[in-house]
N, C-alpha and C positions, 0 to 999 in steps of 0.2 A: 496632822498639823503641818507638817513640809512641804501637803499639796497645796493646803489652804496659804499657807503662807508663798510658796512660789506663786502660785495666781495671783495673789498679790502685788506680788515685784511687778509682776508681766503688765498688771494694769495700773499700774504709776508710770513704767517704761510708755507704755502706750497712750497716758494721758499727755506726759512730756511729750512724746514725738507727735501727737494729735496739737497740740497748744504750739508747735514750732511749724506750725505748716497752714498757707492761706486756706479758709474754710467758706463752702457756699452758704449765706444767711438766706433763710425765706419763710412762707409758708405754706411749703406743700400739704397736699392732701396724706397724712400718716396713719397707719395702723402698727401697732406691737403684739405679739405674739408666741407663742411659748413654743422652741422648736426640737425639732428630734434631729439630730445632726449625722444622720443615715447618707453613709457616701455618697451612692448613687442618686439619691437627693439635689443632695452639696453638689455633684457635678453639673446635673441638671439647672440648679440656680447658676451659680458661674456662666453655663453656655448661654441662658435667657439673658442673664445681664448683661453680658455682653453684648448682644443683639439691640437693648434696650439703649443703652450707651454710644451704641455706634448710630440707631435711629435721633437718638436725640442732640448729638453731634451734626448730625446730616440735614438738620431741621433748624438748628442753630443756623447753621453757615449758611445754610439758603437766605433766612431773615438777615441775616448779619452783610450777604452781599446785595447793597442795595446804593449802588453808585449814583448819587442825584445828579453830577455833573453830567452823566454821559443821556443826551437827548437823542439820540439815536431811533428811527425808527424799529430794528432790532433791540437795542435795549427795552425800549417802552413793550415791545413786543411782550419779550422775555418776564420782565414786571409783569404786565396783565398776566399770562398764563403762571404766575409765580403766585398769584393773588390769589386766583381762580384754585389751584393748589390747596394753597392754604386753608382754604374757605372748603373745600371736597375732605380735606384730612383732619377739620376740625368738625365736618358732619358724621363723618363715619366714626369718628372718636368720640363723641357724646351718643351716639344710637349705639357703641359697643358697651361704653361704660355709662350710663346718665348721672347728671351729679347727685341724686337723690341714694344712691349706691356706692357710694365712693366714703372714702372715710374723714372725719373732720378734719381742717387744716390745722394745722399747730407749726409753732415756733421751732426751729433749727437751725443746727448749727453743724456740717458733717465735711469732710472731708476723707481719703481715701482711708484714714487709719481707725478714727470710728466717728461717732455723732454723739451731739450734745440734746436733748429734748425731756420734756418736761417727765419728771421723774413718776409721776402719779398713772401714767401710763404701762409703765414698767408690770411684768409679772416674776414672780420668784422661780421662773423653771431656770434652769444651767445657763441655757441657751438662748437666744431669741431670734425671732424675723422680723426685720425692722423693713416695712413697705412704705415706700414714698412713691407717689403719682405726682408727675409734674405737669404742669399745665398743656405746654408742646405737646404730649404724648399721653392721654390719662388711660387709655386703654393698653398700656405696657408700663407695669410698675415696675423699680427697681425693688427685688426682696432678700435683702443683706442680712446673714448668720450672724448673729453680734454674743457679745458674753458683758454683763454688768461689772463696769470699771469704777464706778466713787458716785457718790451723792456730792452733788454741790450747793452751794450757798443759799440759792434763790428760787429754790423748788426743781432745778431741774438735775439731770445724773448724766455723764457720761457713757457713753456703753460703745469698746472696740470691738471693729469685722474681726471676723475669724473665718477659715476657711475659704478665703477668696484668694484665685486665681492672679498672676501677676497681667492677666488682658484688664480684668476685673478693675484692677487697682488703677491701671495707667489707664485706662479710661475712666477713672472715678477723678485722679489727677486734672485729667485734660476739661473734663467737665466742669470741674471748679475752677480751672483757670478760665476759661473762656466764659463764665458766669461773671468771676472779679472784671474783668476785661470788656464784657460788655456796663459792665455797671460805672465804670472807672468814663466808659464813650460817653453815657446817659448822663454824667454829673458833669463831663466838659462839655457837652451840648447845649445844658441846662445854664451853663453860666455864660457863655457864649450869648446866649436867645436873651436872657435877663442884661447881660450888658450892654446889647443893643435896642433893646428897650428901654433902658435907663438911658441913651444916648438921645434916643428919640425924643421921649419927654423932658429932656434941656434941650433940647432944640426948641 
């Protein structure tokens, strides 16, 4: 009764600290899973994620550094082969993983303390592996040791990481800020484009 009830506390403290903290919205490709939480395992995921997190950082900032002003023969260079990039690591990324192989997308909500997604997915083991495939990178999933924190309102459940690494974490961090961050660019562009098209036609 003291275990069940300290787990408890642990995952209200984790709902609070998950609910005070910006979270990345989407829908990635997910799978849920029932896991065996075997160190050597655990260490194992930790060093993949990490790798996974720093590729999808590194893939970010490429797309994200795309200076329109500079007309530069070098810049335009750098762009084309930037392209050409993109386009070689989005064929080899669908011939590793094809989308017919990948798991359905669903709704989320996660940040580095845990994730919110549809609770029907959930299975009753201790533990879980929550795999998320993001589009940048579908052939390196992030797959996060989780433990079931509360059902919520609207069909979906909470469930906090456990077992992760403090690289783990601060690059789970950085990755949701730079998601908010691009998303925050795409809505002033968006209003930017529309207001001058609104200026257009009264002209």
């Amino acid at each position: 009764m003291a275990g069940a009830r300290r787990l408890q506390m642990q995952a209200d403290e984790r709902w609070q600290e998950f609910s005070q903290r910006m979270a990345y919205q989407g829908h990635p490709h997910l799978a849920v899973e029932a896991f065996d939480p075997i160190p050597e395992v655990i260490a194992r995921h930790n060093e993949r994620n990490v790798h996974v997190l720093r590729a999808l950082a590194s893939l970010d900032e490429r797309r994200a550094d795309n200076p329109g002003d500079d007309d530069s023969p070098l810049m335009q260079e750098l762009q084309r082969m930037d392209s050409k990039i993109n386009v070689l690591l989005d064929i080899v990324d669908r011939l590793l993983v094809p989308a017919s192989v990948l798991p359905p997308r669903h709704p989320v909500r996660f940040n580095a303390v845990g994730v919110v997604l549809p609770e029907s997915l959930l299975t009753p083991a201790d533990t879980l592996l929550i795999r998320l495939h993001f589009d940048a990178c579908r052939a390196l999933p992030l797959e996060l040791p989780a433990r079931f924190g509360r059902s919520l309102n609207d069909g979906s459940a909470f469930v906090y990481f456990c077992e992760m690494n403090e690289l783990v974490e601060d690059g789970l961090e950085r990755f949701v800020f730079c998601h908010h961050r691009r998303k925050v660019a795409e809505a002033r562009l968006a209003g930017a484009t529309e207001s001058v098209l609104g200026s257009k036609h009264r002209m």
